[in-house]
C-alpha positions, 0 to 999 in steps of 0.5 A: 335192467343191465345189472352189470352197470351200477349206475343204471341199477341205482337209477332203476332203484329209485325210478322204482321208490319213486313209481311205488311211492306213487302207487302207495298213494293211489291206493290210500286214495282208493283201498278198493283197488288194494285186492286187485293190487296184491293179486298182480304182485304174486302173478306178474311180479317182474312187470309190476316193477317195470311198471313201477320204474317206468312210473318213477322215470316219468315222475323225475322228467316232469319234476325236471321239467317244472324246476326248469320252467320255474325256477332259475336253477342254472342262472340261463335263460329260459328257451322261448316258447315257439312263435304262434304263426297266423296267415293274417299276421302282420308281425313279419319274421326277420331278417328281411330284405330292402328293395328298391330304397328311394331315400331323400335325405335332408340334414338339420341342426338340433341341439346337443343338450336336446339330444342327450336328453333323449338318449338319457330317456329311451336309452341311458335311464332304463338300463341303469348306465351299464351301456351308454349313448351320446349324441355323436353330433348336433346334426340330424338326418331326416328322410323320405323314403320310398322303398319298392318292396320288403319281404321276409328272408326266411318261410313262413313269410318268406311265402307271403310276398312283399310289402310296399313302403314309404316312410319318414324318419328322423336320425341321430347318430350316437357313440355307444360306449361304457363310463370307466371312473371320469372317462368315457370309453367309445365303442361303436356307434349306433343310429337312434330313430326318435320319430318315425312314420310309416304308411302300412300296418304290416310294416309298422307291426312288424318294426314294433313288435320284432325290433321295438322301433316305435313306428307311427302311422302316416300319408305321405308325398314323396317325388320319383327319382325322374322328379324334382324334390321340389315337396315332401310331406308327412299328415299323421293322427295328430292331437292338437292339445292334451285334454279329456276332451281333445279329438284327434284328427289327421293333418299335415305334420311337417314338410319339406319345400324348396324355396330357391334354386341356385345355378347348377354348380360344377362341383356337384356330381351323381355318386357311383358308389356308397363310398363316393357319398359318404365321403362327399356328405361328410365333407360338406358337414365336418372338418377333416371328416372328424366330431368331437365328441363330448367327454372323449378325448380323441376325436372320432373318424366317423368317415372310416366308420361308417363306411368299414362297418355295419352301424346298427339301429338301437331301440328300446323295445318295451310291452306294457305291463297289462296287469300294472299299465305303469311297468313294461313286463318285457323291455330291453335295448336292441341293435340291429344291424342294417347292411347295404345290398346294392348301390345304385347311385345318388346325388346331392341336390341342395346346399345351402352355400350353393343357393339351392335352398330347403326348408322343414316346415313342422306344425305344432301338436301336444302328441308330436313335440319333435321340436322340443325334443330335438331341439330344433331352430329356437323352437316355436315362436310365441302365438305361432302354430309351426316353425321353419327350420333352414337346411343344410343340405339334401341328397338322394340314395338309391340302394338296396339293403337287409335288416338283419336279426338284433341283439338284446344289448341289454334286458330288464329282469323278468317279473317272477 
């Protein structure tokens, strides 16, 4: 003990009480060892209280400990106990890395309502109104996409190798802002994915249970570059009503079908660069690349904006309670950036003002109301078991690119 350092000498002192009350008690526990006790404090004085003080230093460590990891003594977060790694694990650790992205993408109209009614839902509702989104047009954006390899960035997994992907998902791009009095003050945007299927469990695991997209199992048809798009299919568990008896099956979901092929246009050209294919898309959907959006003021360049910046993906990533299967014991709102790698290229090859014609054709389940939830066409017609929805266009894109680690935006509290 450095008895020129006053601090350190108060610290001995009560590391010592502290270690002496502790032997107190062991004896009143054992009186037998009491004997032993007093001959040790007349031969070896000096190391009885080392031993003491070291005893007391220990005591405060794990009394430190337990109000760390009981208590919210600071108001910050707790640090996350470490990952349990498996060889088998599908949970792949993030960022990772798209090769090869085929996507086939085809633009429908849903309804405005609808689709606020959605962000309200997985969005809005959960986090009470301190982050908002809205649908930033009536447009969504369904794709099939064919992707040749994903892999985690970073050991362990890293180490593993790739995964093949194909998947079918359903877009809707929202402005993300705060609500100030009457107004509504617009952020960023952000893309939410309400429906989305995948063809493996690795890639659905891992997109659950690290960014909480909530991904579906499913088969898929989906053409090579050097093909005609002439058919995309989804079949996926479906079921066709909801009952105690009701089995589940697996059949097709939906599909996109040419039905026309107008005479080749000269005005349609293959895209060399991102740029090139966000501005000729944005052209064919909006005036002046500009959207009104509801409740802002100011219209919003979405042109700019995706081509500048990295939009995020934001989902709702929740864990059932398994004591209360009505609460979520972990739910927060996630963004994820998606950044482009590469571009290869890409061409549109369907618009409707040009009689090259697409049609999605979605058959009718109680588990898979994308219809009713995204208020497609004038939904499904009476005594009708699917509906046909026109689309606007379609076009291909050929990329690579990185998902990279999220962000918590917003969390509930933790139960206690």
């Amino acid at each position: 003990m450095n008895t020129n350092n006053p601090l350190q000498t108060i610290q001995t002192s009560i590391h010592t009480a502290l270690g002496a009350v502790s032997e107190f008690t062991a004896l009143l526990q054992e009186p037998q060892k009491f004997t032993n006790y007093l001959t040790q404090i007349q031969q070896k004085p000096d190391q009885l209280f080392q031993d003491l003080a070291e005893k007391g230093k220990n005591m405060e460590q794990d009394m430190t400990s337990f109000f760390k990891n009981y208590f919210w003594g600071d108001g910050k977060k707790l640090p996350y106990a470490k990952y349990i790694e498996r060889a088998d694990g599908q949970a792949f650790n993030q960022p990772y890395e798209i090769k090869g992205t085929k996507m086939y993408g085809f633009v429908v109209e849903g309804s405005m309502a609808k689709l606020q009614e959605v962000c309200d839902k997985y969005l809005n509702i959960p986090n009470n109104g301190e982050i908002e989104y809205r649908p930033a047009t009536n447009y969504l954006l369904l794709t099939f996409n064919k992707i040749d390899s994903l892999s985690s960035i970073y050991p362990p997994d890293y180490d593993k190798g790739t995964v093949h992907e194909e998947e079918a998902i359903f877009w809707m791009l929202t402005v993300v802002g705060k609500r100030v009095g009457p107004l509504f003050i617009a952020e960023r945007l952000a893309f939410f994915m309400p429906y989305l299927y995948v063809n493996n469990s690795p890639i659905l695991v891992s997109g659950r249970e690290v960014y909480g997209f909530f991904k579906q199992l499913g088969t898929f048809q989906i053409p090579d570059l050097n093909q005609e798009p002439d058919l995309l299919t989804v079949d996926t568990l479906v079921f066709k009503d909801f009952s105690p008896t009701s089995q589940s099956l697996d059949a097709r979901l939906l599909e996109v079908q040419r039905i026309s092929t107008g005479a080749k246009h000269q005005a349609i050209k293959t895209w060399d660069t991102f740029e090139e294919a966000i501005r000729a898309i944005a052209s064919l959907l909006f005036n002046n690349n500009e959207i009104a959006i509801p409740g802002l003021q100011l219209p919003f360049n979405i042109l700019e904006y995706l081509i500048n910046r990295v939009v995020p993906l934001v989902t709702l990533k929740q864990i059932r309670d398994v004591e209360n299967s009505k609460k979520a014991c972990y739910q927060a709102l996630i963004e994820s950036p998606m950044q482009l790698q590469t571009f290869y290229g890409g061409k549109l090859f369907g618009f409707d003002s040009f009689g090259d014609q697409f049609q999605l054709k979605i058959n009718n389940f109680a588990n898979q109301p994308i219809v009713q939830d995204l208020g497609l066409g004038k939904g499904y017609p009476a005594g009708s078991e699917s509906v046909n929805i026109p689309i606007k266009l379609g076009f291909v894109l050929h990329f690579d690119f990185t998902l990279k680690d999220g962000k918590a935006v917003w969390q509930a509290p933790q139960k206690n």
